[in-house]
C-alpha positions in Angstrom: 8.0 42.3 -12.3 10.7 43.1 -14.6 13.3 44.3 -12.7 16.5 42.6 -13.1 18.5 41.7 -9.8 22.1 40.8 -8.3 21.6 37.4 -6.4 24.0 34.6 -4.8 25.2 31.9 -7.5 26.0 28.9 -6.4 29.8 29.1 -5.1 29.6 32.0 -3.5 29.9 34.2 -6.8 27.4 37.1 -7.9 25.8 36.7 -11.1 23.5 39.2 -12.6 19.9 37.2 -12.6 18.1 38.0 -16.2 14.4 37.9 -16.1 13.0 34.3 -15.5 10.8 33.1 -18.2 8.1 30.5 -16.9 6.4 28.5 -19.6 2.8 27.8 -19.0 0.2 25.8 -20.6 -2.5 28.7 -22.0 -5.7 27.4 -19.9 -6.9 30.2 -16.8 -6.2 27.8 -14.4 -2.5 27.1 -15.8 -1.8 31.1 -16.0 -3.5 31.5 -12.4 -1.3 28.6 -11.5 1.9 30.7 -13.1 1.4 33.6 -11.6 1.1 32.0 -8.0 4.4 30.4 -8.6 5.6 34.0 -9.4 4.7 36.0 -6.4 6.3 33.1 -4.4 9.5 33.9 -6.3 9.4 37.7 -6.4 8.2 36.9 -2.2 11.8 35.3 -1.6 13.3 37.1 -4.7 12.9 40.9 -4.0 13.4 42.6 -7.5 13.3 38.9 -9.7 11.5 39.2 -12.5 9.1 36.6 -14.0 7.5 36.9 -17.3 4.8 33.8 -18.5 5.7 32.5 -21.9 2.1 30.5 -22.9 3.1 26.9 -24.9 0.0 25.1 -26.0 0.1 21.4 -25.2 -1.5 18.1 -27.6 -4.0 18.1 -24.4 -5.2 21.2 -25.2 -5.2 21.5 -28.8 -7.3 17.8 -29.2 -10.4 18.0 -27.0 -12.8 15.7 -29.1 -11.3 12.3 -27.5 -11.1 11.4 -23.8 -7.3 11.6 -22.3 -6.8 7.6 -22.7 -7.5 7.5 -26.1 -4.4 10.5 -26.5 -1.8 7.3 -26.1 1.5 8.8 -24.8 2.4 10.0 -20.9 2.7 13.6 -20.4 0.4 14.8 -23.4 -0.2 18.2 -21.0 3.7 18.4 -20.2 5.9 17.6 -23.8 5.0 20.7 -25.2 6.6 22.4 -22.1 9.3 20.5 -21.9 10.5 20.8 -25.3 10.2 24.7 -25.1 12.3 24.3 -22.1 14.6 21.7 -23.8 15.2 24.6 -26.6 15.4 27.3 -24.0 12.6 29.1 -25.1 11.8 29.0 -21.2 14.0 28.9 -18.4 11.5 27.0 -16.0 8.4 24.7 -16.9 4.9 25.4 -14.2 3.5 22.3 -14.4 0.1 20.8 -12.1 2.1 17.7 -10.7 -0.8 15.4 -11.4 -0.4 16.0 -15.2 3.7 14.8 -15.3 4.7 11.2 -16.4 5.8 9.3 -14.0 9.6 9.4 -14.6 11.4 13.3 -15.3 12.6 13.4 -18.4 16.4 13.2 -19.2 18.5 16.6 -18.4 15.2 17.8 -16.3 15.0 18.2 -12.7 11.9 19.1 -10.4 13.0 21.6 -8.4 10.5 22.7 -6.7 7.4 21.6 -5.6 5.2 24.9 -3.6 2.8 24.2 -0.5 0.2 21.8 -1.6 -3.0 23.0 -2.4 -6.6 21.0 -1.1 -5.6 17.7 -2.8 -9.4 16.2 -2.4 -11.9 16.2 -5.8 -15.1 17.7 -5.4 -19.0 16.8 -6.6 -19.9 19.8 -8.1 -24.0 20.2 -9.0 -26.2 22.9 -9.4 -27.9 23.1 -5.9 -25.0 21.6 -4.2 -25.8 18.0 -3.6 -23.5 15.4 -1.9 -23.2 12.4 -3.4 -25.6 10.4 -1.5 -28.3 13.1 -1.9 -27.9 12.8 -5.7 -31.0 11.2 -7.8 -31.0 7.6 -8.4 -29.5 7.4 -11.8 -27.9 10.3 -12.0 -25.3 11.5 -15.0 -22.1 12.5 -13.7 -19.8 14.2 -16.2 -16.0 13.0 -15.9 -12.6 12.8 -17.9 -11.3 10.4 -15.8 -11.3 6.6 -15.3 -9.8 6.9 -12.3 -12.5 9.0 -10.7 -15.4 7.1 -12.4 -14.5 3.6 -10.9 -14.3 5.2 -7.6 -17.9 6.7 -7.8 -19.9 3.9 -9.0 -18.1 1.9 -7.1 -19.8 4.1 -4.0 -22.9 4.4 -6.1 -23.9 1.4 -8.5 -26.8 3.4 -9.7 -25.0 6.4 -11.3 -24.1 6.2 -14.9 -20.8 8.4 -15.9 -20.6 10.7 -19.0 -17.0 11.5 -20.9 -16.7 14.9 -20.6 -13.1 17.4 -21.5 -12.3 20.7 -21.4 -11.1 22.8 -18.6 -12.3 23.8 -15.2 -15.1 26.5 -16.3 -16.7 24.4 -19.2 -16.7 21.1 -17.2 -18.1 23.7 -14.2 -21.0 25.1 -16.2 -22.2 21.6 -17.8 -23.2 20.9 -14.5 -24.5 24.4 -13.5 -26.9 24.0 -16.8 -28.5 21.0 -16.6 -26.4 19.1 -19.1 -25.5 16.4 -16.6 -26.2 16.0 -12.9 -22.8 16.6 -11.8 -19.6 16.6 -12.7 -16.1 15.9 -10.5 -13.2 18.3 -10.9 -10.3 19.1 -8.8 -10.3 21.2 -5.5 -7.1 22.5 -5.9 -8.3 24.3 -9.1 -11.3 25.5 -7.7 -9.9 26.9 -5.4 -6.9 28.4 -7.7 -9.7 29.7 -9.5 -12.0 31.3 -6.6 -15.0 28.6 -8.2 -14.5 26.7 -4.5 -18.2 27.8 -3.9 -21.6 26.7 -3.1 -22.0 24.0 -5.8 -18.9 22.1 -4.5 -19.1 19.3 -2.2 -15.7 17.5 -1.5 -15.4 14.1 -1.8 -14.2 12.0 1.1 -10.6 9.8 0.0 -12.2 7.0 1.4 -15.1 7.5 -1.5 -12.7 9.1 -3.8 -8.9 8.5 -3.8 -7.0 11.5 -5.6 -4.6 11.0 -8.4 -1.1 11.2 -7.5 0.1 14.9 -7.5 -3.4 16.3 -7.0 -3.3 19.7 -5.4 0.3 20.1 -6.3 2.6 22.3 -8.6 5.8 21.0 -9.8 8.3 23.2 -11.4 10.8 21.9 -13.3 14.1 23.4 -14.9 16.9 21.9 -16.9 19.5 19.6 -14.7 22.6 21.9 -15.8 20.9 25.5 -15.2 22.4 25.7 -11.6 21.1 29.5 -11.3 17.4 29.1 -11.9 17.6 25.7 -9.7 18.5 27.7 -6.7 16.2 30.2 -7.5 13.5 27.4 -7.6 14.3 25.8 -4.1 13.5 28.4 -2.1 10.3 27.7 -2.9 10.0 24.2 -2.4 8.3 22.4 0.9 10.0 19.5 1.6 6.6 18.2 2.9 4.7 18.2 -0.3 7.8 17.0 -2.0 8.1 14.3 -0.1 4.2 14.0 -0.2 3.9 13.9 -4.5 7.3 11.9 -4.3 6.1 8.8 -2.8 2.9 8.7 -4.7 4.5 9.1 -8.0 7.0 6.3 -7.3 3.7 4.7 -7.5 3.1 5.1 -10.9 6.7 4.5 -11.5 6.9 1.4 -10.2 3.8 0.1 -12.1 5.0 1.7 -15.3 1.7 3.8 -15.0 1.4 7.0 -16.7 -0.6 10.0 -15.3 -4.1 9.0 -17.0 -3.5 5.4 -15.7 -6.6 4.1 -13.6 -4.4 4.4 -10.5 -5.2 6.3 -7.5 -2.2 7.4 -4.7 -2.0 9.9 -2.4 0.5 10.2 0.8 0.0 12.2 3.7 2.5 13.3 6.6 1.1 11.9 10.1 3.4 13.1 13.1 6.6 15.2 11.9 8.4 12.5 10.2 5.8 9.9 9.1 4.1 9.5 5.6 1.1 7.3 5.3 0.9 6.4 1.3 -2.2 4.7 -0.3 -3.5 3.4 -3.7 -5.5 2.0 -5.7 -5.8 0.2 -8.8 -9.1 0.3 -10.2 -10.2 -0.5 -14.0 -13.9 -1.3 -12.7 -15.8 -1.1 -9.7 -15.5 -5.1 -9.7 -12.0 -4.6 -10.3 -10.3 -3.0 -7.9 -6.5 -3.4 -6.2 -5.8 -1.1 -2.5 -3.1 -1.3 -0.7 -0.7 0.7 2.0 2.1 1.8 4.0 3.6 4.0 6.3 7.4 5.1 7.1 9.8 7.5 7.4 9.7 11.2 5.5 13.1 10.7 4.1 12.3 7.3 2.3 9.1 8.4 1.1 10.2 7.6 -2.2 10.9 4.2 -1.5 7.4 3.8 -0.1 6.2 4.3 -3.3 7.9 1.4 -5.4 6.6 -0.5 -2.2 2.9 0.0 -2.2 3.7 -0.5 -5.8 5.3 -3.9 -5.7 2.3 -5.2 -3.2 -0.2 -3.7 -5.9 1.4 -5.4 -8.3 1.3 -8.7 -6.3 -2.1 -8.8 -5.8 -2.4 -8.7 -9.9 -2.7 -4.7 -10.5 0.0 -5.6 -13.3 -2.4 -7.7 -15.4 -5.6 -5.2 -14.7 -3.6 -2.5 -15.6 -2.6 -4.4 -19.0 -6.1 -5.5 -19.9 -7.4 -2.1 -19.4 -4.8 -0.9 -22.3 -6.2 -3.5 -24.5 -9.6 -2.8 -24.1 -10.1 -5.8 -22.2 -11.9 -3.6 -19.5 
């Protein structure tokens, strides 16, 4: 994959394409997820060559503190976005779920790849679903989001703080060191861990975050080249899809470790069916809904997100900053 190659610049002109450095957060799953976005370049690309560059995030360098008490959005994404800011990298992979809620200035997503399974998965040592679980059992998550949503299906369950990345979350279950723990299909899957021990959860029992499943690869607003390159990659269905629910978080000023749950899906060939929830407790919890066209899935967003916010998600969302919650 480091062949150089003559392809169509925007215009109608040929321009020599140089090799097209990706920058990656370091983790297995974030390489994996690299390298898939590269064989569906070189796949529409014969002869392009892609080349990793690995840029360590504040995410993964501070794993002693749960992701809320990191402050700022997009503590998985700066690092990556500065390196492509400097043009250390000429694209940025990035998991979708991971990305503030507004692209930064001079930064486009310009592609966004088939979605992966977008559900979250129980994962336990023999396998368990979650109503097969013991009473009182420790479930290991990262994620307020996801931890409202299960006691809120199981009062009985207490919930453990738990980082660090797929494997290590994976084997504290495996070993005993809690019951169970909830990670992401999508990088199971990515990861060929989508096995015996995984039991996916139901979005009625567990919404997904917003961008859950999907990759999002973004490039600088002005790089015209790599921007084409990128589209032919991107499905307009999972765009529209991660577009909607993260209009979501946009219109409730949210970031991406927010207690906020959205995920859209395409019903028919031009209908998307958005939900979301609000949730700082299980006592505390804010849903709401809509459907409409593909090509104003956006707007669908900042809609569910206006109702949210009308039925108070604003103030829950405020009081669980403070601590109130």
């Amino acid at each position: 994959m480091d062949i150089t190659s003559e392809q169509r610049a925007p215009g109608g002109s040929s321009a020599s394409i140089r090799v097209l450095r990706l920058g990656t957060r370091g983790s297995a799953l974030a390489t994996r997820q690299t390298q898939l976005v590269a064989e569906l370049l070189a796949a529409r690309h014969p002869g392009l060559a892609c080349e990793a560059t690995i840029i360590a995030s504040l995410g993964d360098q501070v794993t002693d503190k749960p992701l809320s008490q990191l402050g700022a959005q997009g503590i998985f994404t700066q690092a990556l976005e500065r390196a492509l800011f400097e043009g250390t990298v000429d694209a940025a992979v990035h998991s979708a779920k991971d990305l503030p809620s507004t692209v930064a200035d001079g930064m486009v997503l310009a592609a966004f790849p088939v979605r992966e399974n977008p559900l979250d998965c129980l994962v336990s040592r023999d396998g368990l679903t979650l109503d097969l679980l013991p009473k009182g059992a420790t479930i290991g998550t990262g994620s307020p989001r996801r931890a409202t949503q299960l006691v809120a299906a199981r009062p009985d369950i207490h919930m453990m703080s738990i980082r660090g990345n797929v494997d290590t979350r994976r084997r504290a279950a495996l070993n005993g060191t809690v019951d169970a723990v909830i990670l992401a299909a999508a990088g199971l899957s990515r990861l060929g861990l989508l096995d015996e021990h995984a039991v996916p959860l139901s979005i009625d029992v567990c919404l997904p975050q917003a961008g859950q499943g999907a990759l999002a690869i973004e490039a600088r607003s002005t790089d015209l080249e790599v921007i084409e390159l990128l589209r032919a990659i991107d499905d307009p269905r999972t765009r529209a899809c991660v577009e909607a629910e993260r209009a979501v978080l946009a219109g409730l000023a949210a970031g991406c470790q927010a207690p906020v749950a959205a995920f859209a899906e395409i019903m028919g060939d031009n209908q998307v069916r958005l939900r979301a929830i609000v949730s700082t407790d299980p006592e505390h919890a804010i849903r709401a809904e809509e459907v409409g066209p593909i090509d104003l899935a956006a707007h669908l967003g900042y809609m569910v997100a206006r109702r949210l916010d009308a039925l108070g998600a604003g103030e829950l969302l405020r009081a669980a900053k403070s601590g109130q919650f």
